[in-house]
Biopython code that builds the backbone (N, CA, C, O; Angstrom):
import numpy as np
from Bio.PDB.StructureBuilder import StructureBuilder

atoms = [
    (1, "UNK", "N", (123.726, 111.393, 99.777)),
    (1, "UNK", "CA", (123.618, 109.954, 99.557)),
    (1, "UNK", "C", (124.184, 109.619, 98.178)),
    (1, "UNK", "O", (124.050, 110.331, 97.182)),
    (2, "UNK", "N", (124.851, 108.422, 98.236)),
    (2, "UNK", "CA", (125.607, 108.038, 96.713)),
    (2, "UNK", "C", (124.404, 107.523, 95.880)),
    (2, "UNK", "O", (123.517, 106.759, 96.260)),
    (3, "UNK", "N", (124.600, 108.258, 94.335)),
    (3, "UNK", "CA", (124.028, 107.203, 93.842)),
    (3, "UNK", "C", (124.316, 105.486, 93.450)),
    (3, "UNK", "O", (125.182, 104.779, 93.966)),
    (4, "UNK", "N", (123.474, 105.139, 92.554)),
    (4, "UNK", "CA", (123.326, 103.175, 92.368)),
    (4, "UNK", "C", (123.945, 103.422, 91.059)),
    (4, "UNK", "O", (123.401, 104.073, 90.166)),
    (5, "UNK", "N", (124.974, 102.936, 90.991)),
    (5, "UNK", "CA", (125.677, 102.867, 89.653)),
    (5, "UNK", "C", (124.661, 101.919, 88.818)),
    (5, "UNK", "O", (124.034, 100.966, 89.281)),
    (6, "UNK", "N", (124.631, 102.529, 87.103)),
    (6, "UNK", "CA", (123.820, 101.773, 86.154)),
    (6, "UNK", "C", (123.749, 100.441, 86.395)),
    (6, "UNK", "O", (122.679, 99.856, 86.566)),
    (7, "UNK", "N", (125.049, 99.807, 86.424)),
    (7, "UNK", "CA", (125.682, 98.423, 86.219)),
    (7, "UNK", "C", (124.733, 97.611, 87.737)),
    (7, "UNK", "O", (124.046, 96.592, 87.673)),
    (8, "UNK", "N", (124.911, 98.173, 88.561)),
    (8, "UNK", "CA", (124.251, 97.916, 90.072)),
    (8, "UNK", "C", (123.228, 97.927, 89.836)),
    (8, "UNK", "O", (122.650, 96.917, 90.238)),
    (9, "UNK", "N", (122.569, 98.682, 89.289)),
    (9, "UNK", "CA", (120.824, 98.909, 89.454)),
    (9, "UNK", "C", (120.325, 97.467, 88.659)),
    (9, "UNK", "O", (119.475, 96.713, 89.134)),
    (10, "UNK", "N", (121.185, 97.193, 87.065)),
    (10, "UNK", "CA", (121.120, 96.394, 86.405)),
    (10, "UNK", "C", (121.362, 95.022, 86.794)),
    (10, "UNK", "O", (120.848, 94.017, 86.303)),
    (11, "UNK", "N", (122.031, 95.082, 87.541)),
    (11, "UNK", "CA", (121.915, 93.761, 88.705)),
    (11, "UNK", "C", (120.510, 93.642, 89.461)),
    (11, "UNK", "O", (119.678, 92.736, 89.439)),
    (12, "UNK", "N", (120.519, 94.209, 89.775)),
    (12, "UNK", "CA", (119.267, 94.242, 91.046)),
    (12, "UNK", "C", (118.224, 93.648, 89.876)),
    (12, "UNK", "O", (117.670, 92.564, 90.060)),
    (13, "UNK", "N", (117.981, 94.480, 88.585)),
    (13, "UNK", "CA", (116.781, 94.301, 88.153)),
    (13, "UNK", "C", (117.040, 92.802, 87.852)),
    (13, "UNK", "O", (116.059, 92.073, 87.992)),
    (14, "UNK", "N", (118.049, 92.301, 87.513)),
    (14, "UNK", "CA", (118.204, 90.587, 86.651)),
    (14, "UNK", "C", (118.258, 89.896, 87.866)),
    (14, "UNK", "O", (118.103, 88.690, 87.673)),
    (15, "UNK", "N", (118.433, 90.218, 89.159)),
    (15, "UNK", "CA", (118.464, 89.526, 90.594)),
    (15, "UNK", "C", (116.734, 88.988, 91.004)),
    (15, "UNK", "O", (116.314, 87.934, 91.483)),
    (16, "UNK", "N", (116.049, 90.232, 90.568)),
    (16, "UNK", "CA", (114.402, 89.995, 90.640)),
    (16, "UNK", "C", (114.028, 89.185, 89.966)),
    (16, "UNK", "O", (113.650, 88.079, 90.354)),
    (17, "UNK", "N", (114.062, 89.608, 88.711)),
    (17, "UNK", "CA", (113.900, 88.494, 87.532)),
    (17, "UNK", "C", (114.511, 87.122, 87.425)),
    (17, "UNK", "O", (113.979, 86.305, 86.673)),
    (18, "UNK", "N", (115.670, 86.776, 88.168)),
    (18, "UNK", "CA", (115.955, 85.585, 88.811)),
    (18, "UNK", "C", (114.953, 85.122, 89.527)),
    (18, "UNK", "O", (114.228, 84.305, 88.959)),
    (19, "UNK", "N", (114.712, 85.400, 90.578)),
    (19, "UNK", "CA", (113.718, 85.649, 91.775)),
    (19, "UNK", "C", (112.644, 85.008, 91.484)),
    (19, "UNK", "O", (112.198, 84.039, 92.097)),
    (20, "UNK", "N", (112.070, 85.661, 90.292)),
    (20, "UNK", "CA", (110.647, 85.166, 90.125)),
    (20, "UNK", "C", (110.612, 84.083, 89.010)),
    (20, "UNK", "O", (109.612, 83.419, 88.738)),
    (21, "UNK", "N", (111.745, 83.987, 88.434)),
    (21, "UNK", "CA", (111.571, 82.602, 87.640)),
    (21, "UNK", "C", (112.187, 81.610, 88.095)),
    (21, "UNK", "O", (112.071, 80.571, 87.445)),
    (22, "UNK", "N", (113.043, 81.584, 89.353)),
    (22, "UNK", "CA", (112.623, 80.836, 90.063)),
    (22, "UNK", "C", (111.718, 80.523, 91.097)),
    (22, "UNK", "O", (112.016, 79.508, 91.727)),
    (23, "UNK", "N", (110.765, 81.073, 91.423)),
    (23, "UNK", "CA", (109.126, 80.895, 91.803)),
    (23, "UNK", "C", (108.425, 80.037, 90.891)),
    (23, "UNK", "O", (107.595, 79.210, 91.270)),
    (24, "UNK", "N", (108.852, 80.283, 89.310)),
    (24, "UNK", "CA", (108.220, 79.624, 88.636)),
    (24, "UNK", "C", (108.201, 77.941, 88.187)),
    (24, "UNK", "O", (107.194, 77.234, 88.147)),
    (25, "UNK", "N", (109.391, 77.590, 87.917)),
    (25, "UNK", "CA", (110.364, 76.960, 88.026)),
    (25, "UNK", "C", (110.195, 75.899, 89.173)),
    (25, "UNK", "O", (110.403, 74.716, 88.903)),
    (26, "UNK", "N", (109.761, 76.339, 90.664)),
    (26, "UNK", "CA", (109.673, 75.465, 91.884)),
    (26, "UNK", "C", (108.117, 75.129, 91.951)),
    (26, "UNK", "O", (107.670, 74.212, 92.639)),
    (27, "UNK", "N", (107.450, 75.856, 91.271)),
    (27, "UNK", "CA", (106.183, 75.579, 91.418)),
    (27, "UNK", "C", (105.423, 74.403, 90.255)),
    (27, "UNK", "O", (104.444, 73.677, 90.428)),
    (28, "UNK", "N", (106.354, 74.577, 88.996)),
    (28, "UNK", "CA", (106.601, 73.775, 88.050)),
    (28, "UNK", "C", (107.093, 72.629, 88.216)),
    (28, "UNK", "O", (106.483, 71.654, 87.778)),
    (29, "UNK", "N", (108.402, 72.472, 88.938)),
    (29, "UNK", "CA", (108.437, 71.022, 89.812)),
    (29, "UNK", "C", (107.457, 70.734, 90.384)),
    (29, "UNK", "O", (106.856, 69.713, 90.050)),
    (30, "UNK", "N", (107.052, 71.439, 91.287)),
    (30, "UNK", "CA", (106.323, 70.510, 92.591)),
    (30, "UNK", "C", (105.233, 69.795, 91.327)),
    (30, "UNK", "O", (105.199, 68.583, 91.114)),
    (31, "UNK", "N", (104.443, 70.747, 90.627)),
    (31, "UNK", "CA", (103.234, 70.214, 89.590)),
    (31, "UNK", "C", (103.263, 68.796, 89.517)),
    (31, "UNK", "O", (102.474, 67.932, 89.898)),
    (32, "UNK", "N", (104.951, 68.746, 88.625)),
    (32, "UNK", "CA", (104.903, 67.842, 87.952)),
    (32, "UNK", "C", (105.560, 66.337, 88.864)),
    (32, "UNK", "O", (105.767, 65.197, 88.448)),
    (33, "UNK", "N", (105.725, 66.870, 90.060)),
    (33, "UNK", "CA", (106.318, 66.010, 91.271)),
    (33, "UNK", "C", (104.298, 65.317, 91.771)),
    (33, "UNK", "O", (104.126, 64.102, 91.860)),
    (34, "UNK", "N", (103.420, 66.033, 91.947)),
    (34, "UNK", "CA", (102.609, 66.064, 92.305)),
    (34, "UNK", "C", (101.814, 65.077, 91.084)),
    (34, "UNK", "O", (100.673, 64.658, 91.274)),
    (35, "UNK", "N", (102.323, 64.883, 90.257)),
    (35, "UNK", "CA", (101.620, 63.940, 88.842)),
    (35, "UNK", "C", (102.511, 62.995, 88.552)),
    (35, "UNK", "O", (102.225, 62.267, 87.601)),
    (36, "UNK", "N", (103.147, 62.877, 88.907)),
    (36, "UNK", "CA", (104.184, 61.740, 88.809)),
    (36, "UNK", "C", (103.613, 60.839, 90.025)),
    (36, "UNK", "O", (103.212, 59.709, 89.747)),
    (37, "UNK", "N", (103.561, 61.279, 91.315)),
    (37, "UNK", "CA", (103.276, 60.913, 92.434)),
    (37, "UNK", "C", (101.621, 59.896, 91.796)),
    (37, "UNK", "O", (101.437, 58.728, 92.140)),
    (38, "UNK", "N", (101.019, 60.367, 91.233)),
    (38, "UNK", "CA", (99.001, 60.294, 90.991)),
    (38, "UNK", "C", (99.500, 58.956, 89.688)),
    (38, "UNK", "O", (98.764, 57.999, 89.447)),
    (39, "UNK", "N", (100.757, 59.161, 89.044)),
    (39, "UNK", "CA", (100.787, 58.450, 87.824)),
    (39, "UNK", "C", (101.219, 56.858, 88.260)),
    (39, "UNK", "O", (100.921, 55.789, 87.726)),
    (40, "UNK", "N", (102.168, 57.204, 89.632)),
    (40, "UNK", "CA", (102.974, 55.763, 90.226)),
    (40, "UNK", "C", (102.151, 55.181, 90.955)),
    (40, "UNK", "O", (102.219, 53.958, 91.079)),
    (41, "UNK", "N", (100.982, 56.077, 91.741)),
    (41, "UNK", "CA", (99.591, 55.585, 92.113)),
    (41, "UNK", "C", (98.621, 54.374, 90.624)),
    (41, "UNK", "O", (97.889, 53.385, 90.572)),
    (42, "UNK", "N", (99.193, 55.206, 89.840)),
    (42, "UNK", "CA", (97.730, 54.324, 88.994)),
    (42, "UNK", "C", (98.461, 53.473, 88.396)),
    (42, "UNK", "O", (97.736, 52.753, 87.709)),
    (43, "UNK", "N", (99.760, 53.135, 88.294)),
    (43, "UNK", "CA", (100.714, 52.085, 87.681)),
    (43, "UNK", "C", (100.984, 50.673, 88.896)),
    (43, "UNK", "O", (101.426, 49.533, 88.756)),
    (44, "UNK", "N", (100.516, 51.376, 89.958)),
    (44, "UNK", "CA", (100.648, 50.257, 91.058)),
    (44, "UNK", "C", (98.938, 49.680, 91.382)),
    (44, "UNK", "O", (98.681, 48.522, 91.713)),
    (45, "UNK", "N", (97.912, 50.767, 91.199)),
    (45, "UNK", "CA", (96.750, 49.961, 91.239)),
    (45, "UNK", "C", (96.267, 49.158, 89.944)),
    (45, "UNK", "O", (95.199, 48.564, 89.794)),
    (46, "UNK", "N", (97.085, 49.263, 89.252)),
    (46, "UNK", "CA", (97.428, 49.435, 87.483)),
    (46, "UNK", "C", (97.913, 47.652, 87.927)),
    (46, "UNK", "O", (97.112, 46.953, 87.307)),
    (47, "UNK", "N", (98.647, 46.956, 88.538)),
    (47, "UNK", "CA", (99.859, 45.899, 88.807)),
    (47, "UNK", "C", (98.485, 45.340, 89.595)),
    (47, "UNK", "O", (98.016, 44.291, 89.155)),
    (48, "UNK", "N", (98.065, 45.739, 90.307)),
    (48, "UNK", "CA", (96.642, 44.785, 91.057)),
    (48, "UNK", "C", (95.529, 44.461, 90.292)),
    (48, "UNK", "O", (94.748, 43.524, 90.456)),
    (49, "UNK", "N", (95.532, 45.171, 89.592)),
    (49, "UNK", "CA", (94.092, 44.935, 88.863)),
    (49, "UNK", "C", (93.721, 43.514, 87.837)),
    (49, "UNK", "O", (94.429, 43.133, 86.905)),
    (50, "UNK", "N", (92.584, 42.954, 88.236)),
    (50, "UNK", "CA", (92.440, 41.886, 87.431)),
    (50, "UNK", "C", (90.897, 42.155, 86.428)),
    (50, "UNK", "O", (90.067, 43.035, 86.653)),
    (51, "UNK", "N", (90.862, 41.528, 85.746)),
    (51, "UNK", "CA", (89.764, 42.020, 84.821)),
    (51, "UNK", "C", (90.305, 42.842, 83.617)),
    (51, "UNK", "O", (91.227, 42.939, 82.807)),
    (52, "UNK", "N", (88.747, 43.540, 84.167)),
    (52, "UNK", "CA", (88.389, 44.786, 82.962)),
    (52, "UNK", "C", (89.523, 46.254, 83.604)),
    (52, "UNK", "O", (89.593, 46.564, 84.793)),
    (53, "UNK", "N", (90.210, 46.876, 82.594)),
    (53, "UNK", "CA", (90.463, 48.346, 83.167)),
    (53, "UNK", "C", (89.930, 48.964, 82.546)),
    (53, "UNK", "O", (89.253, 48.538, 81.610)),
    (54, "UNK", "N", (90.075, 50.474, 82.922)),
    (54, "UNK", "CA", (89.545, 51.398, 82.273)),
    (54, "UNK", "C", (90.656, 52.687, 82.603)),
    (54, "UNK", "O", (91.559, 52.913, 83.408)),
    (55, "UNK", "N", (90.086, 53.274, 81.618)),
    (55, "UNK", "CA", (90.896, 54.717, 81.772)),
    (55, "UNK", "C", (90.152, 56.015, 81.102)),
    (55, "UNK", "O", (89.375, 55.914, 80.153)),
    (56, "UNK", "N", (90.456, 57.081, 81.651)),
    (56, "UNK", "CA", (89.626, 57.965, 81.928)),
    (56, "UNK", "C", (89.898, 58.944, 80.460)),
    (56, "UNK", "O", (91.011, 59.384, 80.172)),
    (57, "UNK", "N", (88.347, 59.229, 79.416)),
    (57, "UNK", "CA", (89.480, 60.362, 78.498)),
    (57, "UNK", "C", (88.520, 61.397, 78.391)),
    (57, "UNK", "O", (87.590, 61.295, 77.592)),
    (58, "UNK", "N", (88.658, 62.359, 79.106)),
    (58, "UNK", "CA", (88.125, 63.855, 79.582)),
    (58, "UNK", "C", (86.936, 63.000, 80.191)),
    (58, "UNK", "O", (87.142, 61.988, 80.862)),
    (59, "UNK", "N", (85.718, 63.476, 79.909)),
    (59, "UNK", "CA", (84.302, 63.050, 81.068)),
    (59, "UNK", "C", (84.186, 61.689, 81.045)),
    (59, "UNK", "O", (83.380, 61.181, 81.825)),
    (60, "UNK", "N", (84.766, 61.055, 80.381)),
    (60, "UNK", "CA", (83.946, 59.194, 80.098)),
    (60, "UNK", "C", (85.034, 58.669, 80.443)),
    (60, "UNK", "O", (86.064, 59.334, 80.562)),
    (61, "UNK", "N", (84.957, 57.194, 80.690)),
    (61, "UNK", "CA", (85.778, 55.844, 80.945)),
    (61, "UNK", "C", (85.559, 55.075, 79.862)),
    (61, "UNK", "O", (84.472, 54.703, 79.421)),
    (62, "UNK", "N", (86.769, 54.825, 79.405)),
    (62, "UNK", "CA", (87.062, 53.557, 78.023)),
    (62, "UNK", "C", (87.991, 52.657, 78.725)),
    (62, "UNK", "O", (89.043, 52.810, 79.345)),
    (63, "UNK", "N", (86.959, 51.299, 78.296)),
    (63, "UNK", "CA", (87.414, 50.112, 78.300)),
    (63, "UNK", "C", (88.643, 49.739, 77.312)),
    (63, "UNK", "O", (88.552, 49.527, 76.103)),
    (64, "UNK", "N", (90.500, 49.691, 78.576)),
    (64, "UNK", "CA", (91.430, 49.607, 77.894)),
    (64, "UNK", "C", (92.273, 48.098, 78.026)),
    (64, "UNK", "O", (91.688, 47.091, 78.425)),
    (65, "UNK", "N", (93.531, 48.096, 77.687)),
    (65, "UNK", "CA", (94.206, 46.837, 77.807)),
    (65, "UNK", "C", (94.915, 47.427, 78.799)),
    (65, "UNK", "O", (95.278, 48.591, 78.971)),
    (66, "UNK", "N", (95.153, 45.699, 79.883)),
    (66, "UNK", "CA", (96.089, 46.671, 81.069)),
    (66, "UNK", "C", (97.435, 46.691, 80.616)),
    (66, "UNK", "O", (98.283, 47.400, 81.158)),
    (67, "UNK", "N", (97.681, 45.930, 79.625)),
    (67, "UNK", "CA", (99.117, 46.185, 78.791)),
    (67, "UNK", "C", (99.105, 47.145, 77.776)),
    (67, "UNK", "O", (100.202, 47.152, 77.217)),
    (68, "UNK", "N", (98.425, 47.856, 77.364)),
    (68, "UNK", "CA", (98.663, 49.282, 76.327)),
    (68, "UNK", "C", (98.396, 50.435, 77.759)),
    (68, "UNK", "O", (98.829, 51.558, 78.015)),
    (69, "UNK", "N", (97.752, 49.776, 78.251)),
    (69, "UNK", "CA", (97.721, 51.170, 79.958)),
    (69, "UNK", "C", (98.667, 51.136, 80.437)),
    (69, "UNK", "O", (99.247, 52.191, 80.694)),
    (70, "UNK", "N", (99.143, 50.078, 80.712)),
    (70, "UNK", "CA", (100.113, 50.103, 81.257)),
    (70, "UNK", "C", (101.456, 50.617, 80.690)),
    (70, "UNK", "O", (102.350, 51.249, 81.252)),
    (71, "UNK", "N", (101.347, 50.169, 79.413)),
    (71, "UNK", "CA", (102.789, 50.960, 78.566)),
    (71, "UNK", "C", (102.360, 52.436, 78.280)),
    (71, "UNK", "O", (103.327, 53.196, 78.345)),
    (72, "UNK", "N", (101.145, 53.067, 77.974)),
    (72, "UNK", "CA", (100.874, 54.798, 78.083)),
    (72, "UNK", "C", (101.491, 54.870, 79.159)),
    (72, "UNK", "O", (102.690, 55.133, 79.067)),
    (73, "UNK", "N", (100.788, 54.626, 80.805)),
    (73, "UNK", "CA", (101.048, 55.491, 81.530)),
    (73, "UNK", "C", (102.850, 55.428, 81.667)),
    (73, "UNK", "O", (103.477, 56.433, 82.002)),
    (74, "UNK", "N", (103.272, 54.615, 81.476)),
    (74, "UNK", "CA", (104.981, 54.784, 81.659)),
    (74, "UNK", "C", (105.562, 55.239, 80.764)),
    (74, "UNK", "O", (106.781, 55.189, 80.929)),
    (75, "UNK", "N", (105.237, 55.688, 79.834)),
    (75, "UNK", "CA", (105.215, 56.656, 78.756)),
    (75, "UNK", "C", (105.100, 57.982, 79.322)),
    (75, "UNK", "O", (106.035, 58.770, 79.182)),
    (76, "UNK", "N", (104.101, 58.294, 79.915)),
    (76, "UNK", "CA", (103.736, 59.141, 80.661)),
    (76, "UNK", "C", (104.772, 59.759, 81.783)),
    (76, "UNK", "O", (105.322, 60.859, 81.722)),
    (77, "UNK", "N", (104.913, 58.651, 82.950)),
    (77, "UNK", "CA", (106.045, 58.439, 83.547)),
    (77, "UNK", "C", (107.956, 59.386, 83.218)),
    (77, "UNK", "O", (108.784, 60.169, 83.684)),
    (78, "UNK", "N", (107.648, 58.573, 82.193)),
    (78, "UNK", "CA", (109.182, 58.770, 81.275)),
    (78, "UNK", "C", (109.559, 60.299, 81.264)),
    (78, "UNK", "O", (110.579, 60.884, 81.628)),
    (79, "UNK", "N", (108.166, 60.814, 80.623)),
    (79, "UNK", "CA", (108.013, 62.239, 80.193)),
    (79, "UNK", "C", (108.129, 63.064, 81.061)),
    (79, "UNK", "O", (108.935, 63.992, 80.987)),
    (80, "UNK", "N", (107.255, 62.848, 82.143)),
    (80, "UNK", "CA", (107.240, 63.891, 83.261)),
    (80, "UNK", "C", (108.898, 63.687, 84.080)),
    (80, "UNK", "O", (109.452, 64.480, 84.842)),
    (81, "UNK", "N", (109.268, 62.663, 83.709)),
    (81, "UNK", "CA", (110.998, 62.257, 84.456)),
    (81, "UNK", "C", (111.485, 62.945, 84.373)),
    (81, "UNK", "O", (111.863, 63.708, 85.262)),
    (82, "UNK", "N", (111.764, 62.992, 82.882)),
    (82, "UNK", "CA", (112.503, 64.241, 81.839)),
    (82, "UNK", "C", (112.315, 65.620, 81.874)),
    (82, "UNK", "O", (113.013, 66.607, 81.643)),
    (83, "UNK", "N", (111.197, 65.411, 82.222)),
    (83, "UNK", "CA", (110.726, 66.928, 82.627)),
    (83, "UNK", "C", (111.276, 67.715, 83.611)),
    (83, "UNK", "O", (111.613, 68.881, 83.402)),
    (84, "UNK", "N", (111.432, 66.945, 85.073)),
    (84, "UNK", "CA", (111.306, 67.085, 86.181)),
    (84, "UNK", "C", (112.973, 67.259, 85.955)),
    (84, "UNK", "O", (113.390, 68.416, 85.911)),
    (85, "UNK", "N", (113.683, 66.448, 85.848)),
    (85, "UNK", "CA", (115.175, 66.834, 85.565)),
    (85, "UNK", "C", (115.363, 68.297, 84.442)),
    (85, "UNK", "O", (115.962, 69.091, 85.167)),
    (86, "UNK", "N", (115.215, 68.767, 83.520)),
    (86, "UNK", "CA", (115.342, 69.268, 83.006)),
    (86, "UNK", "C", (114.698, 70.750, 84.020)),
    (86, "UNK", "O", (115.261, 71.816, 83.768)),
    (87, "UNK", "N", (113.783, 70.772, 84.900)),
    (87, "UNK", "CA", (113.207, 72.089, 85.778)),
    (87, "UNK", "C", (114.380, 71.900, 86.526)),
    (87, "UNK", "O", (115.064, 72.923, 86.525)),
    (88, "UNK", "N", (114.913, 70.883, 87.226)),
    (88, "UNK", "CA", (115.911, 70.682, 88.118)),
    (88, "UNK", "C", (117.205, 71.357, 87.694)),
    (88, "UNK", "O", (117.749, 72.152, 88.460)),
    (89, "UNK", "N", (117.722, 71.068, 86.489)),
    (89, "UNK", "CA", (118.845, 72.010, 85.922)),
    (89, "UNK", "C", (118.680, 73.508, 85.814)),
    (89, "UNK", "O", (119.512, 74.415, 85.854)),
    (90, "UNK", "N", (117.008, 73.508, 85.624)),
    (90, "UNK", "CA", (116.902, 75.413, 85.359)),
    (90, "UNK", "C", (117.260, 75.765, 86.595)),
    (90, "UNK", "O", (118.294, 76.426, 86.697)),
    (91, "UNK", "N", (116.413, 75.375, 87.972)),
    (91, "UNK", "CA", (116.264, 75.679, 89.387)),
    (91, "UNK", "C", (118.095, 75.899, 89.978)),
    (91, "UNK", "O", (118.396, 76.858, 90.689)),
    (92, "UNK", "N", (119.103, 74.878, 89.545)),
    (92, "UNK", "CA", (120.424, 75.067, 89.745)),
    (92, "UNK", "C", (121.032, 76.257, 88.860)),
    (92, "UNK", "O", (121.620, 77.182, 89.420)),
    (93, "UNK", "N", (120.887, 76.219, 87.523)),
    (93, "UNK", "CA", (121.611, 77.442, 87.062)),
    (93, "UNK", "C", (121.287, 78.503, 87.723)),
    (93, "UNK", "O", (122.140, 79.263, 88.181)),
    (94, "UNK", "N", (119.573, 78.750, 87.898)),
    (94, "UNK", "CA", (118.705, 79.949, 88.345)),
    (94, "UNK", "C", (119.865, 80.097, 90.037)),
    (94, "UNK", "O", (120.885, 80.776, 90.154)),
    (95, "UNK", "N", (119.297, 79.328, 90.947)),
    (95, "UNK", "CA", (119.846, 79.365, 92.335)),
    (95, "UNK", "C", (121.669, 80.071, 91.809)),
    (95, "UNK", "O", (121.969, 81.264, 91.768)),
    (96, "UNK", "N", (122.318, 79.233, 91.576)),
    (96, "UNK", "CA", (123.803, 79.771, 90.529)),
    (96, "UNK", "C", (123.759, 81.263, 90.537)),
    (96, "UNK", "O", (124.299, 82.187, 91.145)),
    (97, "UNK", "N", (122.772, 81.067, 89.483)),
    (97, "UNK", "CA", (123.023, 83.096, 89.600)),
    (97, "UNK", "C", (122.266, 83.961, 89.746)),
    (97, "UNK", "O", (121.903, 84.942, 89.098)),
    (98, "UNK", "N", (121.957, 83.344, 91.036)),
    (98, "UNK", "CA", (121.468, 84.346, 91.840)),
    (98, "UNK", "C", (122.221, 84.537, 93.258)),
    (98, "UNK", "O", (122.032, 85.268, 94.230)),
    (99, "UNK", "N", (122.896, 83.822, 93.018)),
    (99, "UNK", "CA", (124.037, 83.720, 94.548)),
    (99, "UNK", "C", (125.476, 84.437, 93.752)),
    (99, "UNK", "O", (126.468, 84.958, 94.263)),
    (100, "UNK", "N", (125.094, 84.203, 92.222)),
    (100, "UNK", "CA", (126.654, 85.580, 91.721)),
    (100, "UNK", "C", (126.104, 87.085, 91.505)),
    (100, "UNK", "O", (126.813, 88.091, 91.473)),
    (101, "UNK", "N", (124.702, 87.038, 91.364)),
    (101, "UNK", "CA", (124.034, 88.723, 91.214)),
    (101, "UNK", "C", (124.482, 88.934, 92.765)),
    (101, "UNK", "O", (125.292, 89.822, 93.031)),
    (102, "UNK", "N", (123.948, 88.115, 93.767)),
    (102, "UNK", "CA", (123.840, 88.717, 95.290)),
    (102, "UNK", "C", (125.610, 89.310, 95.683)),
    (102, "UNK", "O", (125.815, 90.341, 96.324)),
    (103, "UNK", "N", (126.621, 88.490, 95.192)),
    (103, "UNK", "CA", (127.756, 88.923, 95.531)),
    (103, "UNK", "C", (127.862, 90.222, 94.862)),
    (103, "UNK", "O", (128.407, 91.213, 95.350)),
    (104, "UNK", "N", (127.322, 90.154, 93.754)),
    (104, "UNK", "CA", (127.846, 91.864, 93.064)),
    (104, "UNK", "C", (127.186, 92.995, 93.253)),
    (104, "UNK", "O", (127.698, 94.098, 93.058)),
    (105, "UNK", "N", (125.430, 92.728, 93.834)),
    (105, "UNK", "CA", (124.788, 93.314, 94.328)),
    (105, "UNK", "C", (125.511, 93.930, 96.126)),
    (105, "UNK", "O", (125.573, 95.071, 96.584)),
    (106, "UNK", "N", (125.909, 92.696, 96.679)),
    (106, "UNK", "CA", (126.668, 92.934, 97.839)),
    (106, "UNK", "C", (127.994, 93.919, 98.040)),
    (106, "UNK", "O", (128.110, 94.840, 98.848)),
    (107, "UNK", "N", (128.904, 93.471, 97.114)),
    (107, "UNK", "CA", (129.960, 94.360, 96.536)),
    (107, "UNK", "C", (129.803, 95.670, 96.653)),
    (107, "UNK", "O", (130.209, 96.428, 97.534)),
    (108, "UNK", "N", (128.987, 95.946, 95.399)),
    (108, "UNK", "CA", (128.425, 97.211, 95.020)),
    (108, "UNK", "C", (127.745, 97.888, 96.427)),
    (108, "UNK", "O", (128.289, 98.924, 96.808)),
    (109, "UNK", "N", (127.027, 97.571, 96.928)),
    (109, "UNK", "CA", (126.505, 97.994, 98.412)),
    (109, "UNK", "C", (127.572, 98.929, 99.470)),
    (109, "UNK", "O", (127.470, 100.057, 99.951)),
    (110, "UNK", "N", (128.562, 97.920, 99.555)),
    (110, "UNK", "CA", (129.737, 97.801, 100.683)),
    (110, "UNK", "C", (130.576, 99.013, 99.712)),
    (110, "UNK", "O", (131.303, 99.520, 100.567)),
    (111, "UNK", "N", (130.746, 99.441, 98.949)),
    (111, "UNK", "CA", (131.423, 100.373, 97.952)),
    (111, "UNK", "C", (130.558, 101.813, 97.951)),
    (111, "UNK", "O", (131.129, 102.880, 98.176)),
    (112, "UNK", "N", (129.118, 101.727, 97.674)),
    (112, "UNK", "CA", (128.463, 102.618, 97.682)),
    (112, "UNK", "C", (128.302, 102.751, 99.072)),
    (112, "UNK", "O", (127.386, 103.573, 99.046)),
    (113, "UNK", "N", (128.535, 102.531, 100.407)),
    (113, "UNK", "CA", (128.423, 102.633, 101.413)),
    (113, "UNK", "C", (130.091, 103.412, 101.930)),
    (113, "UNK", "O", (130.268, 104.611, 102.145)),
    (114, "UNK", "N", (130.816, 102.645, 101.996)),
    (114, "UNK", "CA", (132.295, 103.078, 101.560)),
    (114, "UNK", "C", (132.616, 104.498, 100.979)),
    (114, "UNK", "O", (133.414, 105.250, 101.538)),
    (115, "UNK", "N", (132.017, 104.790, 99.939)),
    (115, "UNK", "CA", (132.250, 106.096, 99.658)),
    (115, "UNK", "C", (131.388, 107.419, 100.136)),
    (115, "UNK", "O", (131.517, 108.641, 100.059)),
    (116, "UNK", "N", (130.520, 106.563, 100.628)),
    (116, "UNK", "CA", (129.415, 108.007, 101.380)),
    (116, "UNK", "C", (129.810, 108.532, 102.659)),
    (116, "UNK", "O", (129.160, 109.437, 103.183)),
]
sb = StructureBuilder()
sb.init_structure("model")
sb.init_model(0)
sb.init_chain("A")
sb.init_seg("    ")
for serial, (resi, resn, name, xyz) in enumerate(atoms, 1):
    if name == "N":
        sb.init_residue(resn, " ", resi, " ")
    sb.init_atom(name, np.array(xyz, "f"), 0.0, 1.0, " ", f" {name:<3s}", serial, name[0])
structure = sb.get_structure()
């Protein structure tokens, strides 16, 4: 049986390590897809509300303005935007190269197969 050339093996290992940071990466979106979602919720019951608001800071409720709430949470908003684009660029480079490790991983295969 042939051996895995250094260079090959060294693929494989940065192919994994692709792998799992993008696991990380998609799970990191969804998070922050999943709080964005809870934030456009409270900016729209946020647009109904008449009166008193409140907003939540760790165990208690403080009596806020629905115009300083309203400008935090889209503040808020903004951030997680930015966020969410910026995981989005990792998730494309990541996907990127991991579809150029797989060709050289593939290569290398069809070669080490080839010569045995």
């Amino acid at each position: 049986m042939a051996e895995i050339p250094k260079e090959t093996e060294q693929h494989i290992l940065e192919f994994q390590q692709a792998q799992g940071q993008l696991q990380l990466v998609m799970a990191q979106k969804a998070q922050v897809r999943m709080q964005l979602d809870d934030l456009e919720g409270a900016l729209a019951e946020l647009e109904k509300a008449h009166g008193k608001v409140y907003k939540s800071t760790g165990s208690i409720l403080l009596e806020s303005g629905k115009e300083a709430l309203g400008k935090e949470l889209g503040e808020k908003k903004e951030t997680l935007l930015v966020r969410s684009q910026v995981l989005g660029k990792q998730e494309e480079k990541l996907r990127t190269r991991l579809t150029e490790l797989r060709g050289k991983i593939e290569a290398a295969a069809k070669d080490i197969k080839g010569a045995g």
